[in-house]
Every structure is written in C-alpha cells, then in structure tokens.
C-alpha positions as CSV (number, residue, x, y, z in Angstrom):
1,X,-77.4,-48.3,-24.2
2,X,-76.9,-44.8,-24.9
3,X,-76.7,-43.9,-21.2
4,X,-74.4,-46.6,-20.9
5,X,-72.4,-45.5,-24.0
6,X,-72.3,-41.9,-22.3
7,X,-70.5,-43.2,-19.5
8,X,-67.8,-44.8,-21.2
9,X,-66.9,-41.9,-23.2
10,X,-66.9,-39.9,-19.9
11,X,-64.7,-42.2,-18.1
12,X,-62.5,-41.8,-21.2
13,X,-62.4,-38.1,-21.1
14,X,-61.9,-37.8,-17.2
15,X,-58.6,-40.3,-17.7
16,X,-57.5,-37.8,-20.4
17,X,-57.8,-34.7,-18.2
18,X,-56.4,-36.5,-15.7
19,X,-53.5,-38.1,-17.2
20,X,-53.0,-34.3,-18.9
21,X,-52.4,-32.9,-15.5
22,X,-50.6,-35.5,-14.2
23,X,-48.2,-34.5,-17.1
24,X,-48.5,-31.1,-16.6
25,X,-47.5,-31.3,-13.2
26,X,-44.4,-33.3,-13.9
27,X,-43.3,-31.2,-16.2
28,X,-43.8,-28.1,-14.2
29,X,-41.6,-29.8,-11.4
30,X,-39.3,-30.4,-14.2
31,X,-38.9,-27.0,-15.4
32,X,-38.8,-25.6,-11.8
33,X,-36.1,-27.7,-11.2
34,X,-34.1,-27.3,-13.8
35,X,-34.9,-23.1,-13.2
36,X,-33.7,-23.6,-9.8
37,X,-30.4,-25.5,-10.7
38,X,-29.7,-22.6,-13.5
39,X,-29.8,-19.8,-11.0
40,X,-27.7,-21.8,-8.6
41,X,-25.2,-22.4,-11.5
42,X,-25.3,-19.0,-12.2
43,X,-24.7,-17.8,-8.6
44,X,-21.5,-20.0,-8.1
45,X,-20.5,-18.8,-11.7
46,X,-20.6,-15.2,-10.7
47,X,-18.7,-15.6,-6.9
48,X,-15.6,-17.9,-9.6
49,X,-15.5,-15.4,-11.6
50,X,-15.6,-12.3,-8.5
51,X,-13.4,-14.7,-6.4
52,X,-9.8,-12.9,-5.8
53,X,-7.3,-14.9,-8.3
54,X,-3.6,-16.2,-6.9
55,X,-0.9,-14.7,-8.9
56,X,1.8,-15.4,-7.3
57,X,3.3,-15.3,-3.7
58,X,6.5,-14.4,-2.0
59,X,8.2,-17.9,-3.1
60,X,7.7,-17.5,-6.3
61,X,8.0,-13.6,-6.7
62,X,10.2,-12.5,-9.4
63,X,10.0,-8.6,-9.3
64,X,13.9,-7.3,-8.0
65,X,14.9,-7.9,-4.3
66,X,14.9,-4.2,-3.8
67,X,11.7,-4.0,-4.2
68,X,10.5,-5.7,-1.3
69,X,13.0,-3.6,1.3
70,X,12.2,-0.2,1.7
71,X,15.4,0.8,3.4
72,X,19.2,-1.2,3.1
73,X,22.6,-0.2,2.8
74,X,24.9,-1.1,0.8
75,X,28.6,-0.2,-0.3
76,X,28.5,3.3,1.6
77,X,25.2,3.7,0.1
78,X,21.5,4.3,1.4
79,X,18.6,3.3,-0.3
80,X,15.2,3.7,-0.4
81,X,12.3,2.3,-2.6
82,X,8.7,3.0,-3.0
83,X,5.8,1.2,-5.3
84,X,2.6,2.6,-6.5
85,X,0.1,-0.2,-8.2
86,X,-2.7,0.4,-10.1
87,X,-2.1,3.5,-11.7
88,X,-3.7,4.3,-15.3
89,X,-1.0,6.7,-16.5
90,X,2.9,5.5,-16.5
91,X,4.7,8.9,-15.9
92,X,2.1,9.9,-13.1
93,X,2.5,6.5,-11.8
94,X,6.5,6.8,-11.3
95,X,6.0,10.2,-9.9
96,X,3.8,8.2,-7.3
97,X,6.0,5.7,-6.7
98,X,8.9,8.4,-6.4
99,X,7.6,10.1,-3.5
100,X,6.4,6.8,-2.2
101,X,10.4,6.7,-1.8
102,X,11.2,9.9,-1.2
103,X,8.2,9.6,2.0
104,X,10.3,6.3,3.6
105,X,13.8,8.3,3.4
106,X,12.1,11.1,5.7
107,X,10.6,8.9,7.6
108,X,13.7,7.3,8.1
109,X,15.5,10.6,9.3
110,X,12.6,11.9,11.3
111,X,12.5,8.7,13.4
112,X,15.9,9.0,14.3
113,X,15.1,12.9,15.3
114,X,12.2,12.0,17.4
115,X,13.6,9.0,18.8
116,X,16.9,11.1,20.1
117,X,14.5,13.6,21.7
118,X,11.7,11.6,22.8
119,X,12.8,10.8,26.2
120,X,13.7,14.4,26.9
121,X,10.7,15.7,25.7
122,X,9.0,13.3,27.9
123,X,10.8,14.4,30.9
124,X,10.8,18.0,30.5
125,X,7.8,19.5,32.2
126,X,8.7,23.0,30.9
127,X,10.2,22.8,27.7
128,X,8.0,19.8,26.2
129,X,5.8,21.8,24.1
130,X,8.1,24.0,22.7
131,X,11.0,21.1,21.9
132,X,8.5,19.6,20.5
133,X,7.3,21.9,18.4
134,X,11.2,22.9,17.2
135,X,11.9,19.1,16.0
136,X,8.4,19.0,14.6
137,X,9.4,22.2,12.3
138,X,13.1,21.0,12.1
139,X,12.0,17.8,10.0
140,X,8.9,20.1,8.2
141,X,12.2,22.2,6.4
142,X,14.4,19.3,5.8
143,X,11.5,17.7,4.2
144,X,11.0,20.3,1.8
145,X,14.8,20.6,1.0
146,X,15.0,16.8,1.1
147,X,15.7,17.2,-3.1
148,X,18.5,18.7,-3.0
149,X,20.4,16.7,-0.1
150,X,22.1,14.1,-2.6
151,X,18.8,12.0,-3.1
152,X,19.2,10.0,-6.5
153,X,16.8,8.3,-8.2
154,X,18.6,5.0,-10.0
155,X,16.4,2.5,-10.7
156,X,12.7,1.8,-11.7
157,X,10.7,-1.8,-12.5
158,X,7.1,-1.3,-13.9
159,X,4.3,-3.8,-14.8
160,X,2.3,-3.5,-17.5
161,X,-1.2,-4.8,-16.7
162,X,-4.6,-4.5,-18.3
163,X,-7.3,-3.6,-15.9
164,X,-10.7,-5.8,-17.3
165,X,-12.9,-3.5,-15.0
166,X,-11.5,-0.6,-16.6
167,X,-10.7,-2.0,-20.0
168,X,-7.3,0.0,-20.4
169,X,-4.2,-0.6,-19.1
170,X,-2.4,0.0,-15.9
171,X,0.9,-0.1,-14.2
172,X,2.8,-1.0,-11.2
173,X,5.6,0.8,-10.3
174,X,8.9,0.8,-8.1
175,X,11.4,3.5,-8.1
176,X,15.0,3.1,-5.8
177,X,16.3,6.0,-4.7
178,X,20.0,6.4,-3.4
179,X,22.0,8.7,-0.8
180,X,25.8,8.5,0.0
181,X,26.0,7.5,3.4
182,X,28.1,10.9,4.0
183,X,25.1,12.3,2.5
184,X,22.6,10.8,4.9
185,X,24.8,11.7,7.8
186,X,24.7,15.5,6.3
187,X,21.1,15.5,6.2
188,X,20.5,14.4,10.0
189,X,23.3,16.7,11.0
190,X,21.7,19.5,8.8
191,X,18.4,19.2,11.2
192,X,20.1,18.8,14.1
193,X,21.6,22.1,13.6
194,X,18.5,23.8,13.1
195,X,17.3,22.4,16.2
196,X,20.4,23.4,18.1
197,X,20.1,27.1,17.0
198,X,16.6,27.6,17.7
199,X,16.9,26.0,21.2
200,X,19.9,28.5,21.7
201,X,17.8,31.4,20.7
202,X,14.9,30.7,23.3
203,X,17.1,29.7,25.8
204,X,16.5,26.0,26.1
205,X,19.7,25.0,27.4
206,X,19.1,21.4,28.1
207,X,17.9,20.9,24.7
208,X,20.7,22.7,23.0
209,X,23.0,20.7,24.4
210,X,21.3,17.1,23.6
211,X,21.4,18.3,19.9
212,X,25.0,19.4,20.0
213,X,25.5,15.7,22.0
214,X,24.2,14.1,19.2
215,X,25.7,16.0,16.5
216,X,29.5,14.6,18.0
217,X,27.9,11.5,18.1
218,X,26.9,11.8,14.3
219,X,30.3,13.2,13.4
220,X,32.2,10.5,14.7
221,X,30.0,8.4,12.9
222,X,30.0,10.3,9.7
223,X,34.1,10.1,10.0
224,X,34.1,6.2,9.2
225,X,32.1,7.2,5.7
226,X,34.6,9.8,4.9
227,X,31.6,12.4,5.4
C-alpha cells in the first residue's frame, strides 16, 4: 500500500515538473518573441526618424524667384545671386553667400574670355601656351578688382532654422548682386585690354588682333546700353 501510495505521489510530482516546463517554455517563446518584435520596432523607429524629411519642392517653393537664377537681366541691369545653407553664424553666412555671387559673376565674364579665345588657342601651335597663360592671368586681376567694377549688393533672403543635431540655430542665405549692363560691358572690355597689351608686348600678333576684334565687337554692343 505504501509502495503503491509512493507511486501516486510520484506520478503527481513528475506531472508538476512537467507541466512547470511546459510553462516555462511557453513563456520563454513569449518573451523572445515579444524581445524580437521590440528590437524590430525599434530598428524601423530609428531609420523614420533618420529618414530624409520632404519640405517642400519646386512647386511649392516660396523663397523669391531670384533665388533660383544665378544670372538674368533685367532693365539694363545684370544680376547675380548666390546661397550659402547651413551656416551657424548670420553675418559669416551672408559673407558666404556674397562671394557665392560674387564667384557666378566671374564666372560669367571668364567664360566669355575663354570661349572668345578657345578656338585660337586650340589652333595655335606656337602661341598656345603663352595665350593661355595671358587670359588665365587677365581674368586672375579682374577678379581681384572685380569690387570695385560697379558690383552692388541689393538684396538678401535668409532662413532661420534650428539645427536639432546641433541644438542652435542656423541660417540659409541668398544675396543678389547687381551691375549696369554698361558696367558689365566695361569689365569684359577692361580684360580684354589687358590681354591686348600683353599680346602686343611679346609680339603675339594674331592674338592681339582677336582681342582688339572683340573689343569693336563689345563696343558696338556696349553703345545700345549707353556704355
């Protein structure tokens, strides 16, 4: 009876234990799941919030129409704009933007320059490297003059924006600058006479006389803008 008695209580104790583990078990599963789902929550949590965020787009852009041409004309009037984004300190920030401008209004002059001389260059086996050379300097000096050539600076549109990675504010700036078409006629003609000069001290007549072709061509030009 005892024996018997034993056996039971046994039986009882092994259903226990296994019923214990069978919970266990479940549980674990449970709790791995649910670990599982959390990190993957977390994952697409952290690429939302790291995911670039749509603003707005060029339909719906309401910044200035100048600020989206970097060269027009207008009225006898050249102008020129330049941006600078992101920058933490405002008066640094137009200064940026300001020679953002002042680099497209060279780069409009130098183009023409190069563009005027490119197929002589090209076809001068003799003379390349120095031509070359002359135009490169010619638009080096304007460059560094280009301040005082009737360049204005007449308009400027900032953001204010606050920067959550750097927890301060920052700013987006555009700055228009302006020239008097007589103006921007002087300033080509200004390099092309440099150009014509040099090429008359070193002998290069072929060159001097595509610089002096092009400076009737500008003056003629110039005449319709009173310059």
């Amino acid at each position: 009876m005892k024996i018997q008695e034993f056996s039971l209580n046994s039986s009882f104790w092994v259903f226990v234990l296994v019923l214990t583990c069978t919970i266990w078990g479940i549980t674990g599963c449970s709790s791995a799941t649910k670990r599982v789902k959390g990190a993957q929550e977390s994952i697409l949590e952290a690429y939302e919030m790291q995911k670039p965020i749509e603003v707005t787009t060029s339909e719906d852009d309401s910044r200035p129409d100048w600020t989206k041409k970097t060269v027009f004309e207008n009225d006898g009037k050249v102008f020129f704009s330049g941006g600078f984004l992101n920058g933490s300190d405002y008066s640094v920030t137009i200064r940026c933007a300001n020679a953002e401008a002042l680099k497209v209004a060279l780069q409009g002059i130098s183009q023409f320059i190069r563009a005027e001389f490119s197929s002589y260059v090209q076809g001068s086996n003799t003379e390349a490297e120095g031509v070359e050379r002359y135009v490169a300097d010619g638009i080096a000096t304007f460059s560094k003059n280009l301040h005082v050539q009737g360049v204005r600076q007449t308009e400027i549109y900032y953001e204010e924006m606050f920067s959550a990675a750097l927890m301060q504010p920052t700013y987006n700036v555009w700055v228009r600058l302006e020239m008097d078409k007589a103006d921007y006629f002087k300033a080509k003609a200004d390099v092309l006479r440099k150009l014509r000069d040099e090429f008359s001290k070193t002998g290069q007549v072929e060159a001097k006389e595509k610089a002096e072709k092009l400076l009737e061509e500008l003056k003629r030009e110039s005449l319709k803008y009173g310059a």
